[in-house]
SELOTOR-754503 format. One record per residue: z, y, x of N, C-alpha, C, O in turn. Coordinates in pm, whole numbers, plus 32768, in hexadecimal, padded with zeros to 4 digits. Example, Ala and Ser with C-alpha at 12.3 -4.5 7.8 and 13.67 -1.06 7.14 Angstrom:
BEGIN
SITE  n_w  n_v  n_u ca_w ca_v ca_u  c_w  c_v  c_u  o_w  o_v  o_u
SITE 830C 7DC7 8527 830C 7E3E 84CE 830C 7EB6 8528 834E 7EB4 8590
SITE 82C4 7F1F 8505 82CA 7F96 8557 8313 8003 850A 8324 8072 853D
# end
This chain:
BEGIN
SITE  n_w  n_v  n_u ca_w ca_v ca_u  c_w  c_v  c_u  o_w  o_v  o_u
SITE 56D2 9694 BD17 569D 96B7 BC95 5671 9749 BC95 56C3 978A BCD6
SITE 5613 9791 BC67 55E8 97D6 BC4D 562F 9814 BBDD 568A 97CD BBB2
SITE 5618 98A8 BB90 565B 98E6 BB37 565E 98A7 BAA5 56C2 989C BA5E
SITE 55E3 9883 BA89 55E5 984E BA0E 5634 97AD BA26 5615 9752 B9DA
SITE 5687 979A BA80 56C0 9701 BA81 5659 9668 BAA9 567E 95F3 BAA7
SITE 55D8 969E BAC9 559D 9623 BAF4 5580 9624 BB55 5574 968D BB94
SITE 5565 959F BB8D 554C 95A3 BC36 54C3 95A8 BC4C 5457 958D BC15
SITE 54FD 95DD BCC8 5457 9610 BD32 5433 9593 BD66 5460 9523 BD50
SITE 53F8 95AD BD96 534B 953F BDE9 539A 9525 BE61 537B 94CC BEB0
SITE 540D 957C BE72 5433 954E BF23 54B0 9545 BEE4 54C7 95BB BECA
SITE 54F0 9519 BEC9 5569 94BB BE79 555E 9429 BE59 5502 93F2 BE1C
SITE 55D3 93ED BE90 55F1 935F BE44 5605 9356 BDD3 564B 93A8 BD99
SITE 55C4 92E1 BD8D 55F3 92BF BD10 5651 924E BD13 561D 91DF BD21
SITE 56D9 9252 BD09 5708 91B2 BCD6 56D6 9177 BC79 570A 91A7 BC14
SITE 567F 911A BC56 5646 90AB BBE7 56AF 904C BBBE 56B6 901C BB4D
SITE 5726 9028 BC4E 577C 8F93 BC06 57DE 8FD3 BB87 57C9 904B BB79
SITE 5829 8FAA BB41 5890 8FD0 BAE8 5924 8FB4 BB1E 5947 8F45 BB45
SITE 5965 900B BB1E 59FE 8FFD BB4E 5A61 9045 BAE8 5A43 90B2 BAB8
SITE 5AFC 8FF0 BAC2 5B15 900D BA78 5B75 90A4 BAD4 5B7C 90A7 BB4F
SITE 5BAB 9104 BA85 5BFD 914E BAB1 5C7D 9113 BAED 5CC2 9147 BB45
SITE 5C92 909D BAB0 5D0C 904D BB08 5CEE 901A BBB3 5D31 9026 BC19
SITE 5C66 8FDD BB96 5C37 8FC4 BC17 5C08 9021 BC6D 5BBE 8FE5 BCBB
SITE 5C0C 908B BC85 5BCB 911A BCAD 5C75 9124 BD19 5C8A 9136 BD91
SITE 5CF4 9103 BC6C 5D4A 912E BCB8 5D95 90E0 BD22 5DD9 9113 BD7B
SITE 5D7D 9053 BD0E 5DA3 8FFE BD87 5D64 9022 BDF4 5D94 903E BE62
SITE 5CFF 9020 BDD3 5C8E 903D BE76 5CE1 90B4 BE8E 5D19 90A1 BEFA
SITE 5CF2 90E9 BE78 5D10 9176 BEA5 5DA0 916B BF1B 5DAB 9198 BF8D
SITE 5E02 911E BEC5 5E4F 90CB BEFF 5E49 908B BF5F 5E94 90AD BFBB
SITE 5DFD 9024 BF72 5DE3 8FF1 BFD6 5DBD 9054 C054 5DFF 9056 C0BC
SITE 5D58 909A C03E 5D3A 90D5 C0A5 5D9C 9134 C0E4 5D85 9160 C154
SITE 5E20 915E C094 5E83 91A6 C0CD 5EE1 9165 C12C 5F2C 919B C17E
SITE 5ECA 90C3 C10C 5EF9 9061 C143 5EE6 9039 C1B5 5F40 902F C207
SITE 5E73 901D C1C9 5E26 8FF4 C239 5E3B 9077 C290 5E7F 9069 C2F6
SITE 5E11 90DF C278 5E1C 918D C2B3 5EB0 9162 C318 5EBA 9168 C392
SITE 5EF7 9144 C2D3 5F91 915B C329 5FB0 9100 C35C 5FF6 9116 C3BF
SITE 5F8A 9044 C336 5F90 8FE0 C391 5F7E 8FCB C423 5F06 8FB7 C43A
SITE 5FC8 8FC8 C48D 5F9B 8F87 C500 5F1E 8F33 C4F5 5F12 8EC9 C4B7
SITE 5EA4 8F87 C551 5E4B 8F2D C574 5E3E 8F1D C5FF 5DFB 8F69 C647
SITE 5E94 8E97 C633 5E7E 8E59 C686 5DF5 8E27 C70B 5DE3 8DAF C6F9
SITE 5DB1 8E4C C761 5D4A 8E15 C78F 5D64 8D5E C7CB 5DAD 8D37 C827
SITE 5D1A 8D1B C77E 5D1F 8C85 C78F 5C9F 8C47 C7D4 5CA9 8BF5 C82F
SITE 5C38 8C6E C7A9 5BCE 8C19 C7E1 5B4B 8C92 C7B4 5B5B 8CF6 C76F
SITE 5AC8 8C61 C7F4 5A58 8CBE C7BB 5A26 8C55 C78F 5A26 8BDF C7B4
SITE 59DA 8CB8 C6FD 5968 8CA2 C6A7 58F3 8C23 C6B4 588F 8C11 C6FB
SITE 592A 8BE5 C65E 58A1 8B68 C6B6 582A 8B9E C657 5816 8BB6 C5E0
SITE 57F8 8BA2 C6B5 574A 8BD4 C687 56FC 8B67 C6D4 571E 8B12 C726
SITE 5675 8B8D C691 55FA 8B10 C6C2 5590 8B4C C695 5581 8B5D C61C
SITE 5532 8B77 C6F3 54A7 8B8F C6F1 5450 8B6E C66A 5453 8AF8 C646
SITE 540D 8BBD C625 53DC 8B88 C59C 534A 8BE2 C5AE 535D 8C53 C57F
SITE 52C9 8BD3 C5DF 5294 8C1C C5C7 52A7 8C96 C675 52BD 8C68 C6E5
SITE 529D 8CF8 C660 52A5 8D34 C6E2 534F 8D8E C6CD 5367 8DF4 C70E
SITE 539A 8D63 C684 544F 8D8A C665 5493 8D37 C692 5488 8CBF C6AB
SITE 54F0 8D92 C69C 559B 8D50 C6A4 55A3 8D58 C5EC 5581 8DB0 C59D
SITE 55DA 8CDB C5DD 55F7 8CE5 C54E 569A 8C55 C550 56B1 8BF1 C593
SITE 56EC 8CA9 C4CD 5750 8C55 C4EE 575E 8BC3 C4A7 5774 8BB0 C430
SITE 574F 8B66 C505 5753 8AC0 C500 5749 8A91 C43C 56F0 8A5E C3F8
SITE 57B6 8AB9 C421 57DC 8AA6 C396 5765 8AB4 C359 573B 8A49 C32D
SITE 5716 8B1D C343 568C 8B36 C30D 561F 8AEE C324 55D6 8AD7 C2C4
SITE 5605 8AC8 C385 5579 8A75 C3E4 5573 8A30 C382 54FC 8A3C C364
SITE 55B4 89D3 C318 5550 89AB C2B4 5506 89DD C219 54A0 89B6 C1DF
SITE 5581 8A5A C1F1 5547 8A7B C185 54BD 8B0D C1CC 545F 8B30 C185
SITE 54CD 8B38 C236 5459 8B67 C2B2 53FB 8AF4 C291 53B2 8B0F C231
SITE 53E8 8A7B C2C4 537B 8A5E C2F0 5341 8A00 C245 52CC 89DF C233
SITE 53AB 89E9 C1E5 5369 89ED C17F 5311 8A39 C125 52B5 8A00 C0EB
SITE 532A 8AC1 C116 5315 8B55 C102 52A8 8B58 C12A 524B 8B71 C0DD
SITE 5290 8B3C C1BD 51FB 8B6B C1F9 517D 8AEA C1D0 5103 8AF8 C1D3
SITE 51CE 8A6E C1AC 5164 8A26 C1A6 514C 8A30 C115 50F6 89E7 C0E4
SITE 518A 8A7D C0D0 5177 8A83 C009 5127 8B1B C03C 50FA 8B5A BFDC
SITE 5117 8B49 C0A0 50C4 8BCF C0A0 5116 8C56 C062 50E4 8CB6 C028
SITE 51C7 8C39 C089 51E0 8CA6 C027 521E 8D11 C0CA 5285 8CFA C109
SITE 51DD 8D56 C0DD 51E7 8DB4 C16C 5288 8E0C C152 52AE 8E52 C0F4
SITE 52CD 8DE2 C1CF 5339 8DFC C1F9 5363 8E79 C23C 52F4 8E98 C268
SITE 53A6 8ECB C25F 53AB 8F26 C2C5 5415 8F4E C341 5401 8F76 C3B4
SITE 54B0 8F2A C2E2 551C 8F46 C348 556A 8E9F C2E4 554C 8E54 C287
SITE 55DF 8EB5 C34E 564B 8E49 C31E 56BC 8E36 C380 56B5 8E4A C3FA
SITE 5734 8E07 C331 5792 8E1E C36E 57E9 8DAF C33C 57C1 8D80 C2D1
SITE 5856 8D7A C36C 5898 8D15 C330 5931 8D55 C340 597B 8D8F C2F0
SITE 5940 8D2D C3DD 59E4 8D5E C407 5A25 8D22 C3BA 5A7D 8D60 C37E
SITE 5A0B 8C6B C398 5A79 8C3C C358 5ADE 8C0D C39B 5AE7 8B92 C39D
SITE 5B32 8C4C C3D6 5BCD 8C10 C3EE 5C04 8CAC C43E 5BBC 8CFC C47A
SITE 5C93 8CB4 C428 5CE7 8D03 C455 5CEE 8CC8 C501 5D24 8D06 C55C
SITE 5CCB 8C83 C508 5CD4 8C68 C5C0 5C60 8C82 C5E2 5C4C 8C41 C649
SITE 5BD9 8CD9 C5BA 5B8A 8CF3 C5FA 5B78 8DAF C614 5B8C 8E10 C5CA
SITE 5B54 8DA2 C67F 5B6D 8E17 C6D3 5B9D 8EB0 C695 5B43 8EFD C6B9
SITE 5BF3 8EF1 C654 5BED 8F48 C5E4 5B95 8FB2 C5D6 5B7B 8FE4 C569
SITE 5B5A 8FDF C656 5AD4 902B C678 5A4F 9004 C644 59EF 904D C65C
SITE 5A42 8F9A C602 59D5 8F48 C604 59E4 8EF3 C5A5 5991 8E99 C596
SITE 5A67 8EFF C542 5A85 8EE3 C4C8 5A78 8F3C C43A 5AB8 8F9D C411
SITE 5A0D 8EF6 C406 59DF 8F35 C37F 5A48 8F3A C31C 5A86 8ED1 C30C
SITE 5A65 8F92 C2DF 5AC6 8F8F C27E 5AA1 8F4C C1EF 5AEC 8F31 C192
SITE 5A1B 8F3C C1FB 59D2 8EFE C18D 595C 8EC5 C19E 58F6 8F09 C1A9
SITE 595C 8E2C C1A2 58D6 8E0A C1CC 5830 8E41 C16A 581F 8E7A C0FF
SITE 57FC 8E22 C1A6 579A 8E6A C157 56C9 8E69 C18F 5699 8E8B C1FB
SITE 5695 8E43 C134 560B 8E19 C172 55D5 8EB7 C146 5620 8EF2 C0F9
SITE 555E 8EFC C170 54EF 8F4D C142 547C 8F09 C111 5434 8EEA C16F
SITE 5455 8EEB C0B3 53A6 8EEB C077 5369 8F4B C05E 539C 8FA7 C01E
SITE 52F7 8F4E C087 527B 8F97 C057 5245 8F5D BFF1 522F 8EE5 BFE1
SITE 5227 8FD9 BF90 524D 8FA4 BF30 518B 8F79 BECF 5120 8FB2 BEE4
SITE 519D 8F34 BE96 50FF 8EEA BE95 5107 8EB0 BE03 5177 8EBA BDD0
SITE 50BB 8E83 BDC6 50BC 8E39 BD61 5115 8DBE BD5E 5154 8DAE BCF5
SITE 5125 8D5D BDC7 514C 8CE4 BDDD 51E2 8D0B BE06 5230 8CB9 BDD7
SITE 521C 8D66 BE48 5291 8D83 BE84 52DE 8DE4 BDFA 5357 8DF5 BE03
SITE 52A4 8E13 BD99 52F1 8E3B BD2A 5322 8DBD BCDF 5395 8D9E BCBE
SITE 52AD 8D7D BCCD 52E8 8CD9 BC8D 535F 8C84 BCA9 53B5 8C49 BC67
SITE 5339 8C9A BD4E 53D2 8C53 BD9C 5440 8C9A BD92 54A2 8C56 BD76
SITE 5456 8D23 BDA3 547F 8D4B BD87 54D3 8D64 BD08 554A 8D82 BD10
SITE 5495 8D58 BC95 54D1 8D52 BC19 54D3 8CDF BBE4 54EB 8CD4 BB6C
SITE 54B7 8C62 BC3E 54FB 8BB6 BC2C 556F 8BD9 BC89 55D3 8BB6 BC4A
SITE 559C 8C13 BD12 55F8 8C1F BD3A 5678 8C58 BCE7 56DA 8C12 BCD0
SITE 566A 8CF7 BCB4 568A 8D31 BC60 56F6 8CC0 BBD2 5770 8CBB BBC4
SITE 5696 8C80 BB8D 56BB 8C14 BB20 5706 8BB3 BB7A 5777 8B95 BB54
SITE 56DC 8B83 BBE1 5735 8B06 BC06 57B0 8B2A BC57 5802 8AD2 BC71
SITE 57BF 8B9D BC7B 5829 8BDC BCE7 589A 8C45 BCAD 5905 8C63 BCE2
SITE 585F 8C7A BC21 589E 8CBD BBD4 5903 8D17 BC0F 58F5 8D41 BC82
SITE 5960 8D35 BBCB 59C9 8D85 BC34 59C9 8D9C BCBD 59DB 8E01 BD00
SITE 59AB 8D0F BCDD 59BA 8D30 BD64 597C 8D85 BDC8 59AF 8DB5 BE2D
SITE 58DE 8D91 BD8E 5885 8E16 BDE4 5884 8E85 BDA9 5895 8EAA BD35
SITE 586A 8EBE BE1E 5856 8F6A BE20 57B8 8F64 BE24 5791 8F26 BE87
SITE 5761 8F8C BDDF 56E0 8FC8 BE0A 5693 901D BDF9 565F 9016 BD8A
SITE 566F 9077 BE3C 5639 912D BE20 55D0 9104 BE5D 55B3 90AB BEAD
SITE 5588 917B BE11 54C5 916E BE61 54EC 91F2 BE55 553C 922E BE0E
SITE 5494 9213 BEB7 545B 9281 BF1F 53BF 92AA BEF2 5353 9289 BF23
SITE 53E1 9304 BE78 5333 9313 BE5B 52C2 9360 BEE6 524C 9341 BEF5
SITE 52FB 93AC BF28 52C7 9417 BF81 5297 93A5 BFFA 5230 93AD C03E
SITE 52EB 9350 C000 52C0 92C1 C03F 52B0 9260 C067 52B9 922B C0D5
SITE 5282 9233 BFC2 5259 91D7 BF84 5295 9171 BFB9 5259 9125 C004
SITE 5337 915D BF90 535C 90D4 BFEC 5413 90D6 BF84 545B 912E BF54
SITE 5417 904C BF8E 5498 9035 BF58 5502 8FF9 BFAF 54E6 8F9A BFF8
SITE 557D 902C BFAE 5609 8FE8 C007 5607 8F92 BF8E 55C6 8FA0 BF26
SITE 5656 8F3C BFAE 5698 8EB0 BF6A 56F4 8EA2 BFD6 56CD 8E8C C049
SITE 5798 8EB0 BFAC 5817 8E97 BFF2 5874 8E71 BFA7 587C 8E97 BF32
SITE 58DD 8E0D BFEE 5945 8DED BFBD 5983 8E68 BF69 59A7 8EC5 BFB1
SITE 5995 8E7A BEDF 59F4 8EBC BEA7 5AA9 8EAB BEEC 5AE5 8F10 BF14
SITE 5AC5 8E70 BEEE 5B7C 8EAE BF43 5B54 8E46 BFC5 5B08 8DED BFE9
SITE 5BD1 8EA5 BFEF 5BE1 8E92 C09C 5C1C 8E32 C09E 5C51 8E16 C032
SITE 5C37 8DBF C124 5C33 8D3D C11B 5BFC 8CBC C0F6 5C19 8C49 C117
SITE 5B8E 8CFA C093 5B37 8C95 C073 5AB6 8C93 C0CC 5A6F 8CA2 C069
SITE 5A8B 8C90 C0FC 5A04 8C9A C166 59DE 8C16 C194 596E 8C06 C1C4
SITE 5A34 8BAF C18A 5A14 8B24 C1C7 59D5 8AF8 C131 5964 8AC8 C12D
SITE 5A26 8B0C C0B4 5A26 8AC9 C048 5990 8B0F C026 5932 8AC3 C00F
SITE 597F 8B8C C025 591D 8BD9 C044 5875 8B9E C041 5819 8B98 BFEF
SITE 5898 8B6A C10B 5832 8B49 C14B 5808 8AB3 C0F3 5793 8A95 C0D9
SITE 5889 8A58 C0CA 586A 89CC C089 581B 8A0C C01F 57A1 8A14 C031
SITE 584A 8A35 BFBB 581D 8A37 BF65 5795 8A70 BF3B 575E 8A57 BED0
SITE 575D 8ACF BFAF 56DF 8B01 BFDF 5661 8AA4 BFD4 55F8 8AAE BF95
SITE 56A1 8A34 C038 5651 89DF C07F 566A 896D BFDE 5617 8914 BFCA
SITE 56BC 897B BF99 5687 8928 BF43 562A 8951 BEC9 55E9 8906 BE7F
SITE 5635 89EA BEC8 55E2 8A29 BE59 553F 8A06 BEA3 54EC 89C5 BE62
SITE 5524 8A34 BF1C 54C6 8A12 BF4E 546A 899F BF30 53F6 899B BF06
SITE 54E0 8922 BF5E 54A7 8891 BF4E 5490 8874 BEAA 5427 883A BE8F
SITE 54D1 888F BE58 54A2 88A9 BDEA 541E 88C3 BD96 53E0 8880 BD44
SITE 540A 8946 BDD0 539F 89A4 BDBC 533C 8943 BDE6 52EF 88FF BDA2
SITE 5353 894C BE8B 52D7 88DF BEBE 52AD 8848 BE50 523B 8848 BE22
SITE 52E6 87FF BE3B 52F8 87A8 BE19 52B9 87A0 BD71 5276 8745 BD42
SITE 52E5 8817 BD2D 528B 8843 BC96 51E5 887A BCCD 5181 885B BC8D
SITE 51E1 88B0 BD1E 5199 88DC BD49 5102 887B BD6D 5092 8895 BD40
SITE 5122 8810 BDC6 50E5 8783 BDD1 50C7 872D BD51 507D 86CA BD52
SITE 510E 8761 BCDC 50F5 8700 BC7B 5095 8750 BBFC 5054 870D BBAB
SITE 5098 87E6 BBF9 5024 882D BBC2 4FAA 8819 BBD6 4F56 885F BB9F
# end
């Protein structure tokens, strides 16, 4: 923030709503996870999407996304505590660029995911995270992604 209290052009904005209670679980959690044994069990299943490693869990709300034209950039899943802890996201989480069509999904994600996402845009450039709000959810996350997606798609076909 700048002096007068508003943000600059190269600052995140959080857009989702979180209550101060939920601010303080997350907060929790993450002190949690911080001190838990993380075990190395297996690596990251990933699968080629495009010219990436991108993680498995995603490849469909990925390859839905691209065929609704809403342009993607990073992503991450790391849903399970048995995957590699180096290479485990503490919060799953897609990037959009952000477009006319990807604010929409976005704020159908937003309404249908409620609490559960985190999502800040990046005015300086032009792109929005969308991530699991608390830690441990990243599978429920990725489902529920891929169903906002199919959704979208699906209203989308009938306009």
């Amino acid at each position: 923030m700048n002096p007068s209290g508003r943000a600059t052009q190269m600052e995140e904005h959080i857009i989702s709503l979180h209550s101060k209670e939920r601010w303080q679980r997350r907060e929790a959690e993450l002190i949690a996870w911080a001190n838990r044994p993380k075990p190395k069990k297996r690596a990251k299943q990933t699968v080629i999407f495009g010219n990436s490693h991108i993680d498995a869990e995603l490849l469909t709300t990925l390859a839905l996304c691209k065929r609704m034209g809403i342009p993607t950039e990073y992503s991450c899943a790391g849903v399970s505590i048995l995957d590699e802890p180096e290479d485990h996201s503490l919060y799953a989480y897609i990037t959009f660029i952000a477009s006319e069509k990807t604010e929409a999904f976005v704020q159908f994600a937003m309404n249908t995911m409620r609490h559960r996402l985190l999502v800040t845009f990046e005015p300086a450039r032009s792109r929005y995270d969308v991530s699991s709000f608390y830690i441990q959810h990243n599978r429920s996350f990725c489902l529920l992604m891929e169903q906002c997606a199919k959704v979208f798609l699906a209203r989308e076909q009938c306009i």
